[in-house]
C-alpha positions in Angstrom: 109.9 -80.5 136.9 108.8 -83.4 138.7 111.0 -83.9 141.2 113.3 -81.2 143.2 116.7 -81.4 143.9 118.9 -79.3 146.7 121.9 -78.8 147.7 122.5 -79.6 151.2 125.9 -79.4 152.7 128.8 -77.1 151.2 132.5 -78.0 152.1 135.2 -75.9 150.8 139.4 -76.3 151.7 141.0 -72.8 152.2 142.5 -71.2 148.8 146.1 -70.7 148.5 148.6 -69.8 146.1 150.7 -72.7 147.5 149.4 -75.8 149.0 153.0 -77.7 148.7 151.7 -79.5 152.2 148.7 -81.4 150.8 148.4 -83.6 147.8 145.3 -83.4 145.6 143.7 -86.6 148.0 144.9 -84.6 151.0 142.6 -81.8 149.6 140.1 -83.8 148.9 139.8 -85.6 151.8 139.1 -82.7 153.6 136.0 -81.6 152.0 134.6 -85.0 151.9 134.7 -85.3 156.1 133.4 -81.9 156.3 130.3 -83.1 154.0 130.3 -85.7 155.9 129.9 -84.9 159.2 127.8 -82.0 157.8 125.2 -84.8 157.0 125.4 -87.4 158.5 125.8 -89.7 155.5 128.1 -92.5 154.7 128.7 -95.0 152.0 126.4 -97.5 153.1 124.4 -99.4 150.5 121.1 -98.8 151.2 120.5 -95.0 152.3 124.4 -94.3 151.5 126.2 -92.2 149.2 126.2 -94.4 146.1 127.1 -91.7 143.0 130.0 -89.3 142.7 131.0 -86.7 140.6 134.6 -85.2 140.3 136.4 -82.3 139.1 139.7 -82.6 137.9 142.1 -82.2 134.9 145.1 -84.5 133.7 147.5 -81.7 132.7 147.2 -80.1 136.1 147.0 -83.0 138.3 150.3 -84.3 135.8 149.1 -87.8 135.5 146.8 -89.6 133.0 143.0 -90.6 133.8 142.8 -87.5 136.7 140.2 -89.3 138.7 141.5 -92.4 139.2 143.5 -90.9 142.1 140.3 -89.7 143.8 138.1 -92.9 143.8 138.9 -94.0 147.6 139.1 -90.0 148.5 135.0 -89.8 147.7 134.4 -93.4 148.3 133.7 -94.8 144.7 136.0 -97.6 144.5 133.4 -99.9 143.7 130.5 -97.0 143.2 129.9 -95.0 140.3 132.2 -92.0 140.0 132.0 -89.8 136.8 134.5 -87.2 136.1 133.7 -83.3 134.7 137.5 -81.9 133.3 135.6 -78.2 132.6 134.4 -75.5 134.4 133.0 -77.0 138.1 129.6 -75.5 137.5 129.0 -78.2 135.1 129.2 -80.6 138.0 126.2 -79.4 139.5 124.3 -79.7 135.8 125.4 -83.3 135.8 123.9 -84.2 139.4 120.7 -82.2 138.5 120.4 -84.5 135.6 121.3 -87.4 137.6 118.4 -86.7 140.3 115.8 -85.3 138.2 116.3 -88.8 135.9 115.6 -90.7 139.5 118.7 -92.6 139.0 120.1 -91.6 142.0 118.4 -89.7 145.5 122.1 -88.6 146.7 125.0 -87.3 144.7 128.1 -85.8 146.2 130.2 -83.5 144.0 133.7 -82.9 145.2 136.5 -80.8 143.2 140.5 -80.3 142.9 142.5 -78.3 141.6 146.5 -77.8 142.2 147.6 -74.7 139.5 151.1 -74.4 141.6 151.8 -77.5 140.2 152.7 -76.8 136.4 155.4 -74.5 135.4 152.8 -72.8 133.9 149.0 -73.1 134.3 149.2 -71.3 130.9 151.4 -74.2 129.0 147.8 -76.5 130.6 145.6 -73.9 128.8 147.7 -73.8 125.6 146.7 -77.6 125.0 143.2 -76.5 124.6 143.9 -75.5 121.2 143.6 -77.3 118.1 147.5 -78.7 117.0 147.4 -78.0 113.7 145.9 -74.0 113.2 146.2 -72.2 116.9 148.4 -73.9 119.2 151.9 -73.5 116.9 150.9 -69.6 117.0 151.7 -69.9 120.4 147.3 -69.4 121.6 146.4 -70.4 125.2 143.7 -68.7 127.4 145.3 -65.7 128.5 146.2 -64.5 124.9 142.4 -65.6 124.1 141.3 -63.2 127.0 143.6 -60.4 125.6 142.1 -60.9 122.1 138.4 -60.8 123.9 139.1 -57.5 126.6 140.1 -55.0 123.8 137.3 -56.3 121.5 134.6 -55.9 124.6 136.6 -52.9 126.1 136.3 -50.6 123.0 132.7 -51.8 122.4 131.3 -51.6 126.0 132.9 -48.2 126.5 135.9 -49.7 129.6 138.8 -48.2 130.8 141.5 -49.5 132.2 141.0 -47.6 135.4 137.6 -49.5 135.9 139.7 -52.4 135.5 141.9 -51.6 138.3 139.2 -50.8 140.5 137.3 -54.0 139.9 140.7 -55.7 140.8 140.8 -53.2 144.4 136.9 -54.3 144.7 137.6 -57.9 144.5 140.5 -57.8 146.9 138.5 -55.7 149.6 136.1 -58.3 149.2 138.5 -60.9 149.6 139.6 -59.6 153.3 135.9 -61.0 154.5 135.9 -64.6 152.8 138.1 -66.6 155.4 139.1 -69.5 153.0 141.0 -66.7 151.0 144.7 -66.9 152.5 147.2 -64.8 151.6 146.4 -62.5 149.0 146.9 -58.9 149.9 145.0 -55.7 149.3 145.8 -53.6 146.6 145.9 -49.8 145.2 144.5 -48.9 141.5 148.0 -47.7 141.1 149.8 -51.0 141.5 147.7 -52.6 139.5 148.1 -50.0 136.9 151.6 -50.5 137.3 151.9 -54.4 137.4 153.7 -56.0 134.1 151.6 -56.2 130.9 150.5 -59.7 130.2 148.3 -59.7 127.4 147.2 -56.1 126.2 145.2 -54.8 128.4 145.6 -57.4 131.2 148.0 -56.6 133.3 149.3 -59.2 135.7 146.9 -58.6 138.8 144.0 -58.1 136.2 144.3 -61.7 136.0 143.2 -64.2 138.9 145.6 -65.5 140.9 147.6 -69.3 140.8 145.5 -71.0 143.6 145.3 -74.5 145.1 141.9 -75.3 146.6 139.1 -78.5 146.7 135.5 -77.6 147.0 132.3 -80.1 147.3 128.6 -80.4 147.7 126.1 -82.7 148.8 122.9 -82.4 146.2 119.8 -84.5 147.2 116.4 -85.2 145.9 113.6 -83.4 147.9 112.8 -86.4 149.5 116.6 -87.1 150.8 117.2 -83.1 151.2 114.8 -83.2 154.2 116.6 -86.1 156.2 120.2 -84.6 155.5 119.4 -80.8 156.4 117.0 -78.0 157.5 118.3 -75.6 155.1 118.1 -76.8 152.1 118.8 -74.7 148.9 117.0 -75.8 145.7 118.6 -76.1 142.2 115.8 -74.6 140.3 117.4 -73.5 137.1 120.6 -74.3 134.7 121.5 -73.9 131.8 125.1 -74.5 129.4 125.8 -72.8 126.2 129.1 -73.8 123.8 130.5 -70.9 121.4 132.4 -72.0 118.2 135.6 -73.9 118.6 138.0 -71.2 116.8 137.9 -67.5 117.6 138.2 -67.0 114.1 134.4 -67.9 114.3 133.3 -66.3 117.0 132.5 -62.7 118.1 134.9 -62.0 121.2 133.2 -59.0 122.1 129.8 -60.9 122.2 128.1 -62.9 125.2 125.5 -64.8 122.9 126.0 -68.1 124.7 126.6 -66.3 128.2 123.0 -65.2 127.3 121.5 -68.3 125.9 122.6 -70.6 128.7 121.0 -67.8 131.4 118.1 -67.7 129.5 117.5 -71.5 129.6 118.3 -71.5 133.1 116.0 -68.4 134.0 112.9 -70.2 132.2 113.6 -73.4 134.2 113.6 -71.2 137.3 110.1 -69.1 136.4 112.3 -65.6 136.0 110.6 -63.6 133.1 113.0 -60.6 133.6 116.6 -60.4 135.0 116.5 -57.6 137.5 117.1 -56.8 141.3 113.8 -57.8 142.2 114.3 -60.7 140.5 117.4 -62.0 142.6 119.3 -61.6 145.2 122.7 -61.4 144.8 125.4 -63.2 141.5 128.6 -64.8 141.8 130.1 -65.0 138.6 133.6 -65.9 137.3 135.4 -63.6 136.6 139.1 -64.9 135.6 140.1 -61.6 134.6 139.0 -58.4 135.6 137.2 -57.5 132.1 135.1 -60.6 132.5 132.6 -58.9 135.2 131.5 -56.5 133.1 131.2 -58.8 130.3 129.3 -61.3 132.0 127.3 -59.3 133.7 125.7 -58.1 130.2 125.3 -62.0 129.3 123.4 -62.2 132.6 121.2 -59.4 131.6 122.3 -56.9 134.4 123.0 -54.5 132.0 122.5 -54.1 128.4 124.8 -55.4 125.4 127.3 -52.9 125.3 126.8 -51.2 128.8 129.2 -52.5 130.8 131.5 -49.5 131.3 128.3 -47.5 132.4 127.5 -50.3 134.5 130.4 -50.2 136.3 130.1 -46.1 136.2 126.8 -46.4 138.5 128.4 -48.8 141.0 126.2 -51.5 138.9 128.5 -54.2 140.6 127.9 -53.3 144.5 124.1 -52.1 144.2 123.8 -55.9 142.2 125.5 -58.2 144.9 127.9 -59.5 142.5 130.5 -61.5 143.7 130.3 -60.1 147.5 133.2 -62.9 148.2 135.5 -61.6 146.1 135.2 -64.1 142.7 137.5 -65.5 141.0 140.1 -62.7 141.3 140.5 -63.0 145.0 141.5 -66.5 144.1 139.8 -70.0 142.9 141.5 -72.7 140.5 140.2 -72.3 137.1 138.9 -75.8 137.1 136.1 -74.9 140.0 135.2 -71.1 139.4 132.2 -72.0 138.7 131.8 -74.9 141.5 132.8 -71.8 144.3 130.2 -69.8 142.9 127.2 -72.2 143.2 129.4 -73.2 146.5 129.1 -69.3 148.0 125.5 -68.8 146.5 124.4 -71.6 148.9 126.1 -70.2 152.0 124.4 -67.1 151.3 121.0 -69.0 151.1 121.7 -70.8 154.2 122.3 -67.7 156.0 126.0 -68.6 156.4 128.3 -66.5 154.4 129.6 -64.5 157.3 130.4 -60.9 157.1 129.3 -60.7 153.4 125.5 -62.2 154.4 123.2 -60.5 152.1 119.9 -60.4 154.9 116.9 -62.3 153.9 118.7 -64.1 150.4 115.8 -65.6 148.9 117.5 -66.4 145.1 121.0 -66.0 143.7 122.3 -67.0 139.9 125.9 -68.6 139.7 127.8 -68.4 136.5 131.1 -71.0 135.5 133.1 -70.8 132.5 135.4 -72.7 130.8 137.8 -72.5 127.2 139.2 -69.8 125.5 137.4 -66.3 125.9 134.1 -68.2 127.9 134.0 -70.0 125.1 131.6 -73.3 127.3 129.1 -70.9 129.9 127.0 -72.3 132.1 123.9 -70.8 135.0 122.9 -72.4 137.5 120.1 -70.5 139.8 119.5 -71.4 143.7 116.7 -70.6 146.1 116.2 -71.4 149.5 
């Protein structure tokens, strides 16, 4: 790669199951003064910020052309401000490609999501499918990810017990990550005992509804240097789509999970996943089968080891998802944005009670569609 690019400020809102006191620009808002005043930047013409990228969705955000509300939030009314309605992470790809091209030296990334909003984040997910085949049977993500758990569980060797206690993990976690609000601890037993949604997810198996915004400022190595004096390099990414129908596809497989890591892993110099190799993983885990699963696409364990995985505390001895994940509570829209978002804080030495001493490299993971049907990696070092 000829040029470098780095994230160098991280702004996050607290995530809540409830944000009725803030609209989406009120959210927004607050992450771009935080990135601001984190920098030092401003919208200047000359060494300002002159690209945007957001993250929203029309079906949550109930209003056509999503972005349009958020132009004067990031300061793009007459700038260029391009939108990303998938999985966050692939916000970060976009302003890699936009300052590895040299079209721009500054990009600032900033995300929304508000799934209190619909009766039903589920009725959002169910418009994902095709209108003709799937969606009259009634398909959205969570019976997707019901079809996809028993598949993996029965092949992977998982129990519904490990289930639980990745749920109790993720909760525990949680209690350290101070933009989680209220989302209390939890006992195997109640989540054992919480309502089946989709055989075998169970209610808390699933992530929680949660309002949240999230941004980043990512510069070119020449612009990263003015703006901070920790800056955390992109060095790797990678994106992988499955086949549209499920019908096509084999849920209990991680094929793309696998090809995007291994583009972004050759971008990044990594020969061989391992410990050695990095530091720590966030992934996104929307339900609680998922971090097993991914963690075989990531090459922590082997195809089909996830239950043994989770057996020799694979998770904890890994550094995966020391914040909590997605089960303590991010929108769906910016899993994988929060994950790139606490992999930098742990680079910059600022993650808190979770700091994982000396963090040299981390991998983040985002997903998006039915059963991780879009993946994408991103790796960081500092």
């Amino acid at each position: 790669m000829s040029r470098r690019a780095a994230i160098c400020a991280v702004a996050q809102t607290s995530y809540e199951r409830d944000k009725w006191y803030l609209r989406q620009q009120g959210m927004g808002m607050e992450v771009v003064e935080q990135l601001i005043k984190a920098t030092g930047l401003d919208f200047s013409e000359d060494r300002g910020i002159k690209q945007m990228v957001t993250v929203s969705d029309d079906l949550f955000d109930g209003r056509t052309i999503s972005d349009s509300a958020m132009t004067d939030v990031v300061g793009a009314h007459y700038r260029c401000e391009e939108k990303v309605s998938q999985d966050g992470a692939q916000a970060v790809y976009y302003a890699l490609s936009i300052i590895l091209s040299g079209y721009e030296d500054v990009v600032m990334i900033v995300g929304h999501c508000k799934e209190s909003q619909p009766s039903s984040r589920y009725l959002v997910s169910h418009m994902a499918f095709d209108p003709f085949f799937t969606r009259p049977v009634g398909l959205d993500y969570l019976a997707a990810a019901g079809l996809q758990a028993r598949a993996y569980m029965n092949q992977a060797g998982v129990t519904e017990a490990q289930l639980a206690d990745i749920v109790v993990r993720a909760r525990r976690n949680a209690a350290d990550n101070p933009k989680i609000k209220d989302l209390p601890a939890v006992t195997a037993q109640q989540v054992l005992a919480s309502p089946m949604w989709a055989d075998p997810i169970r209610q808390l198996m699933a992530y929680p509804v949660t309002d949240g915004a999230v941004g980043l400022i990512i510069a070119s190595e020449e612009r990263a240097h003015e703006l901070t004096d920790k800056p955390v390099w992109i060095t790797g990414a990678g994106n992988c789509y499955d086949d549209f129908f499920l019908g096509d596809r084999d849920l209990a497989g991680t094929a793309n999970l696998q090809n995007a890591a291994a583009r972004a892993y050759r971008m990044a110099g990594i020969k061989k996943y391992g410990k050695k190799a990095v530091d720590l993983v966030e992934l996104s885990d929307q339900y609680a089968y998922q971090l097993p699963m991914w963690a075989e696409g990531l090459g922590l364990c082997g195809a089909g080891e996830g239950g043994a995985w989770l057996a020799r505390g694979g998770p904890d001895k890994m550094r995966v998802n020391l914040t909590g994940g997605m089960l303590a509570g991010n929108p769906m829209m910016l899993g994988g944005l929060v994950r790139v978002a606490e992999a930098a804080l742990q680079l910059r030495g600022e993650a808190g009670a979770k700091q994982v001493p000396g963090a040299k490299r981390a991998v983040a993971q985002g997903v998006t569609g039915p059963a991780g049907q879009l993946q994408t990696v991103v790796v960081l070092e500092n």
